[in-house]
N, C-alpha and C positions, 0 to 999 in steps of 0.2 A: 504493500500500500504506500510505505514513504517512498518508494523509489516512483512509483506510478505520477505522485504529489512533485516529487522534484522535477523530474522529465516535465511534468505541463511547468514548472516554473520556469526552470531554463529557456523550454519553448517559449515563455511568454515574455521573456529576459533578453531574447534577442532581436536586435537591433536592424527594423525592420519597420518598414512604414504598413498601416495594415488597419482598415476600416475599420467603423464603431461596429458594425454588426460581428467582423471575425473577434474584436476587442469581446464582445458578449458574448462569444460562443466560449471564450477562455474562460472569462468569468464565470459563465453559466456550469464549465466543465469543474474548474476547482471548487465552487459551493457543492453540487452534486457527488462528487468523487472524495470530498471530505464526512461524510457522513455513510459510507458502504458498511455494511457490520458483517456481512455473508457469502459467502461464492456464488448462493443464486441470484444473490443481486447482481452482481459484478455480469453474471448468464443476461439477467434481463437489458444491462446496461450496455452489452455487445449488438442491441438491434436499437439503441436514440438514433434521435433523429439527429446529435449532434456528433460531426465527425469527430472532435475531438476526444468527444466521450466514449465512442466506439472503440478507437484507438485505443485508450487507456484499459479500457477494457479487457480488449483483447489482449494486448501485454500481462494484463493481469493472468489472464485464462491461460497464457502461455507456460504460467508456473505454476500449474494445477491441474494432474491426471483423473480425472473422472469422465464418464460417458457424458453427462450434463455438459460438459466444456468441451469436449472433441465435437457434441451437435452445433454447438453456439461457434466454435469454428471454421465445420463446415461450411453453414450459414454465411459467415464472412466471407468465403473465397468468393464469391460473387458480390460484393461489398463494392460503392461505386466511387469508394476514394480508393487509390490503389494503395495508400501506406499502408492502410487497414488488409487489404487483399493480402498484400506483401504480410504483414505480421500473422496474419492466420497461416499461411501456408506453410512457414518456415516452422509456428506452434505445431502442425499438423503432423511434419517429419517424424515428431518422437513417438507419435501413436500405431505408426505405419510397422510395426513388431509385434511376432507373437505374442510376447505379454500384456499386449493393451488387446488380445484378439476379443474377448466381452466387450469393451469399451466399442469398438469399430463396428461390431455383431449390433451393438444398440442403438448403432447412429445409422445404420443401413438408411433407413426412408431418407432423409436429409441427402444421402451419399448417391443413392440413385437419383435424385432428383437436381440433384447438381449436372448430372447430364443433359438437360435440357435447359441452362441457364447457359448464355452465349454470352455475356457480359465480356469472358475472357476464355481460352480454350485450357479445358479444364481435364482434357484427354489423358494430360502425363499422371497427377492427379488420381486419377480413376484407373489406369492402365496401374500405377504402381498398389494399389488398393484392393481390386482384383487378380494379382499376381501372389500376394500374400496371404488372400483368403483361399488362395487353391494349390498353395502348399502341401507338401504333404503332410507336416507335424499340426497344422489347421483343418485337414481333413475332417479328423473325428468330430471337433468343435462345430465345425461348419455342419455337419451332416447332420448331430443334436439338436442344431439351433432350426436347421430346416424344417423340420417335423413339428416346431412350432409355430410355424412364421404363415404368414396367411398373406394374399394379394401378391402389390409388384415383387416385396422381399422375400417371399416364397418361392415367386418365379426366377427371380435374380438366383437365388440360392441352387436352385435346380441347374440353370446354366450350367454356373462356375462348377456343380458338381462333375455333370457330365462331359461338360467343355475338354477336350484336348487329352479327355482320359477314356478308359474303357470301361461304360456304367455297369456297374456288379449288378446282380439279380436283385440282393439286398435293395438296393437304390432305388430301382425300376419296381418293386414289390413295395416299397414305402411310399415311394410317387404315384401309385394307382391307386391305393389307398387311401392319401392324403386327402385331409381336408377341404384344401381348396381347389375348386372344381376345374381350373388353367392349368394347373402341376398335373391336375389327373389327366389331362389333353394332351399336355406335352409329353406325358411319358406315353402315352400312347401310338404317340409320332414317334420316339424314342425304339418303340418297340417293332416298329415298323420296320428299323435300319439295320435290328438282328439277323442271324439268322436263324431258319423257323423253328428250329431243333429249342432254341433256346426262349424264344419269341411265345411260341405257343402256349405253355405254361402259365407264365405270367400274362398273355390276354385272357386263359380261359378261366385265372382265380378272378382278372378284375371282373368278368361279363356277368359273375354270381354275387357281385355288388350290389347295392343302389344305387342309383343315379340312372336316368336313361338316357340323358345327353353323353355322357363318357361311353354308358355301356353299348349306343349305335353305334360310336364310331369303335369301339372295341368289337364288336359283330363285324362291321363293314372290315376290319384291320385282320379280324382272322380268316374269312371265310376265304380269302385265297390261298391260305398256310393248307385249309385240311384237306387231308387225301377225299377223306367221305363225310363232306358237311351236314349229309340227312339227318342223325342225330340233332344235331346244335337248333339248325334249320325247324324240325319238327318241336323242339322244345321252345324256342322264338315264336314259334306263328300261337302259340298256346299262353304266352309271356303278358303281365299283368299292363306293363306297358304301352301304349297305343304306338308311338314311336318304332320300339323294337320290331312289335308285329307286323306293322308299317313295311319295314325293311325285310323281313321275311318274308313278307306277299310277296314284296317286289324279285326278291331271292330264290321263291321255291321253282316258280316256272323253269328257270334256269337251269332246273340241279333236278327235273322232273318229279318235281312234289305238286302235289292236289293240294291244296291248302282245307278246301272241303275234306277229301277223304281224315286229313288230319282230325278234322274237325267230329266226323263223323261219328269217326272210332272213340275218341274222347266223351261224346255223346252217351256210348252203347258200354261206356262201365257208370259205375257209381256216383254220385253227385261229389265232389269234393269239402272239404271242411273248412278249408283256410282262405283267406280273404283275398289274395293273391291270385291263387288259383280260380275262384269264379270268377275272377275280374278278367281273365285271361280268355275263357272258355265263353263266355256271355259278351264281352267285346270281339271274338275273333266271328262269333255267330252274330253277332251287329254286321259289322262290316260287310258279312259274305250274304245276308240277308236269311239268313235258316233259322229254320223255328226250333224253338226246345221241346225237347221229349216232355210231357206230360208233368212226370215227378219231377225233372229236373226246374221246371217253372214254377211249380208251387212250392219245392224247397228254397230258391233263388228270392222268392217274394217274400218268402217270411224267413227268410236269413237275418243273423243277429248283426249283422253289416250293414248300414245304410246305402253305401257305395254302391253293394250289390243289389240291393231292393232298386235306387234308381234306375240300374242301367236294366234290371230284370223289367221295369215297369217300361222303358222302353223298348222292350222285342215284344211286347201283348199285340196280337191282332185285333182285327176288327170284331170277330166272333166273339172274343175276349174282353168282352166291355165292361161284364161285370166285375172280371177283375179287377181294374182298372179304379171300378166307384170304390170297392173295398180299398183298394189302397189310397181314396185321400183322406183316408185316416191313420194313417202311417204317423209316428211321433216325428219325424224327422222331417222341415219343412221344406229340404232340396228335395227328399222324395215327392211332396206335394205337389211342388210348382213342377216337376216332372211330368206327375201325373194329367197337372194340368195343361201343359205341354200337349200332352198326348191326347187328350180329349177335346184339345182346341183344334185338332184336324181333322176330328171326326164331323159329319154334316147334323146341323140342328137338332133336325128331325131323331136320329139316334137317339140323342143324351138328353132332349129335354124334358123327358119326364123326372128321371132319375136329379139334372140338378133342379130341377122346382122341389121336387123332395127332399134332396141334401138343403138346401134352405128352409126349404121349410121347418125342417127338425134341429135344424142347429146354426142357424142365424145367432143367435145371442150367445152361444158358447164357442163360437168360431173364434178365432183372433183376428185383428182387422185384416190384417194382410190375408189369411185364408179367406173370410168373407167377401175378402175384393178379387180375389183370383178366380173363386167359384160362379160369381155374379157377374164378372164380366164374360164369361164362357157363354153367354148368353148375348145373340143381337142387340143392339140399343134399343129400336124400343119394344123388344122382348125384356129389357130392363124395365123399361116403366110399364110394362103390362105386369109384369110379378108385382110391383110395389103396388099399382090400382089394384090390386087381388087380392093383396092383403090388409089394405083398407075394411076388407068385411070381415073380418079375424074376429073383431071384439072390439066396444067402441075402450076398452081399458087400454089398448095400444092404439086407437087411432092417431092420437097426437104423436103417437111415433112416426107412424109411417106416411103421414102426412108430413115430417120434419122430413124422412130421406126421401120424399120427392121430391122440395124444396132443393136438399142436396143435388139430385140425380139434375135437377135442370141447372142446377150453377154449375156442373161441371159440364153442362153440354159447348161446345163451341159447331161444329161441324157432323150433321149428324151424317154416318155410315151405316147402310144399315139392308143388303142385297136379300136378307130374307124375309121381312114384312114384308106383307103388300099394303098397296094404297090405302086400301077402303079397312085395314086395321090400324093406320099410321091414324086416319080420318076418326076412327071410333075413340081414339085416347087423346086425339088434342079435342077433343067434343068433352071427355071425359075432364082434362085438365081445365079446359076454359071453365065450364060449372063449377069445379073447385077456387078457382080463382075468385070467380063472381061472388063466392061466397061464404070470401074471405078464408077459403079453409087454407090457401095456399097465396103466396106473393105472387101479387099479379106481375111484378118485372120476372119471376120465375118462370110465370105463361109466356110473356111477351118472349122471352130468351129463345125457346122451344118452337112457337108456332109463327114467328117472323123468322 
């Protein structure tokens, strides 16, 4: 600290003509640099806005090994006075050794990111920095540290690993494993450059991973390695995935596989137990457009999987409508809006008895969102013919249902509506006007409707 105190006095001691504002930034630097108590100030004090304060600074940081100081460092090589530049780089030299390799390991993000700062060419720099992280005696360190490291300094790490050496199994087995989903891509390229003897192993542990962005291009990466890809192939088209299966369609013609017969035979054993597997088996009969055997539909519907109840509620045919009502009582309301998915393409005439009855019977213990899904499945003004209908329920709810047609006309803007015809359109603005007249309902709610 005294030596940091003298240096600005000296500096400020020589005999030099030099503006009131550079006068201030002296001043301003020795009030500020006289009151420091800590190393993480001195850290904070390497990014002021005052060069001279930087300066000081960073002289300080020069006589202090910690990660904290090698980052606030870094940071400086790209610093837009160059003395400062100059004193970071020169602090930088004593870090560039194995026994600061933690220190260098911590300041990684700052160290790659100095690559893309052009202020000064920062190549020598980074060239002597990654020369000493791919050491051999750094090896070990580097290889520990990777398997924690997530984003750019994962990927960095990966490089320097592989870089200029010959990637062990090990390596290649911890990079398809890893974490982060770029390390698993890259060893997957990686794996590409082996040969197949050694290659195949390690793509056939990652493909029984998760992931199904890694695990396509880990299928697409082996299936020219195998002598007789049928196996791999027939287990893909079957694969919980949509992606993989995707790619196995596209694969089996190839390699003379039926996708169907796959499909079939998987059919004509026992229903599966795991969530995976019906996900596999009920998406590849999506796709191919096949119906499910009998038991296997009614166990797929009342599977303790939500997953599998949506995707089972969309393979139901047309004949299969009553399923369909059964399931929008499914607890799970993805399956719901499924269901109603499904029942929004069937024609009016079908479903309308069945939703007048589902409203009917549980209108008030629906949840809004269910009771708006189920009531709009209904033409518009098949909407307001159900509410005029239940107008005669009871006059103890009339003020209800006289409030949601109030609703039903504020949300009107543009009415759509190819299944009434005219002379029913004609009976319910007859029916709305009379309420209007008298007073049962806002007459701007009539006017909204029949103008």
């Amino acid at each position: 600290m005294n030596t940091v105190r003298e240096w600005l006095q000296r500096l400020k001691g020589k005999p030099v003509t030099v503006s009131s504002r550079e006068q201030y930034r002296w001043n301003e630097a020795l009030e500020l640099l006289g009151h420091v108590e800590s190393d993480s100030s001195w850290v904070e004090l390497s990014s002021h806005c005052n060069g001279f304060i930087r300066e000081a600074a960073v002289r300080e940081l020069c006589s202090h090994s910690s990660p904290e100081a090698l980052v606030a460092l870094i940071q400086r090589l790209n610093d837009w006075v160059p003395q400062v530049r100059d004193l970071a780089a020169n602090g930088l030299q004593s870090y560039l050794s194995p026994s600061h390799a933690m220190s260098l390991l911590a300041a990684l993000e700052p160290l790659i990111a100095l690559a893309g700062q052009r202020r000064v060419d920062h190549s020598p720099t980074l060239k002597t920095a990654r020369t000493l992280l791919q050491s051999s005696e750094m090896r070990d360190t580097v290889y520990a540290n990777f398997l924690a490291r997530q984003g750019k300094t994962a990927r960095y790490l990966f490089e320097l690993l592989i870089e200029n050496q010959t990637a062990s199994d090990m390596l290649l087995s911890s990079a398809l494993a890893h974490r982060e989903l770029t390390v698993r891509l890259m060893a997957v390229s990686a794996c590409q450059a082996l040969p197949t003897a050694r290659a195949m192993p390690l793509l056939l542990e990652a493909l029984s991973r998760p992931g199904a962005k890694v695990r396509v291009r880990v299928l697409h990466a082996l299936l020219p390695m195998l002598d007789d890809p049928t196996p791999v192939l027939r287990n893909a088209l079957l694969d919980a995935s949509p992606a993989i299966r995707n790619l196995a369609r596209w694969a089996a013609p190839r390699h003379n596989i039926n996708a169907l017969v796959v499909l079939t035979a998987q059919l004509n054993q026992e229903p599966p137990t795991g969530k995976r597997d019906w996900l596999g088996c009920l998406g590849l009969a999506a796709e191919l457009g096949a119906e499910l055997p009998e038991r296997w539909r009614i166990e797929a519907l009342h599977s303790p999987y939500a997953t599998v109840r949506q995707l089972a509620v969309r393979l139901l045919r047309d004949e299969q409508l009553h399923e369909l009502f059964e399931a929008l009582d499914d607890p799970s309301d993805n399956v719901f809006f499924a269901v109603v998915a499904q029942l929004g393409k069937q024609p009016w005439a079908f479903i309308a008895v069945e939703i007048g009855r589902k409203l009917d019977r549980d209108w008030h213990e629906l949840s809004t969102a269910r009771r708006q899904g189920i009531f709009q499945l209904q033409p518009a003004w098949q909407q307001l013919a159900y509410l005029v209908r239940r107008l005669d329920t009871g006059a103890a709810e009339r003020v209800f249902w006289l409030d949601q047609i109030d609703l039903w006309c504020d949300r009107q803007y543009q009415i759509v509506d190819p299944v009434t015809t005219g002379s029913a359109r004609a009976v319910l603005v007859e029916e709305l006007r009379h309420l209007a007249e008298n007073g049962l309902i806002r007459s701007d709610s009539f006017a909204r409707v029949a103008g």
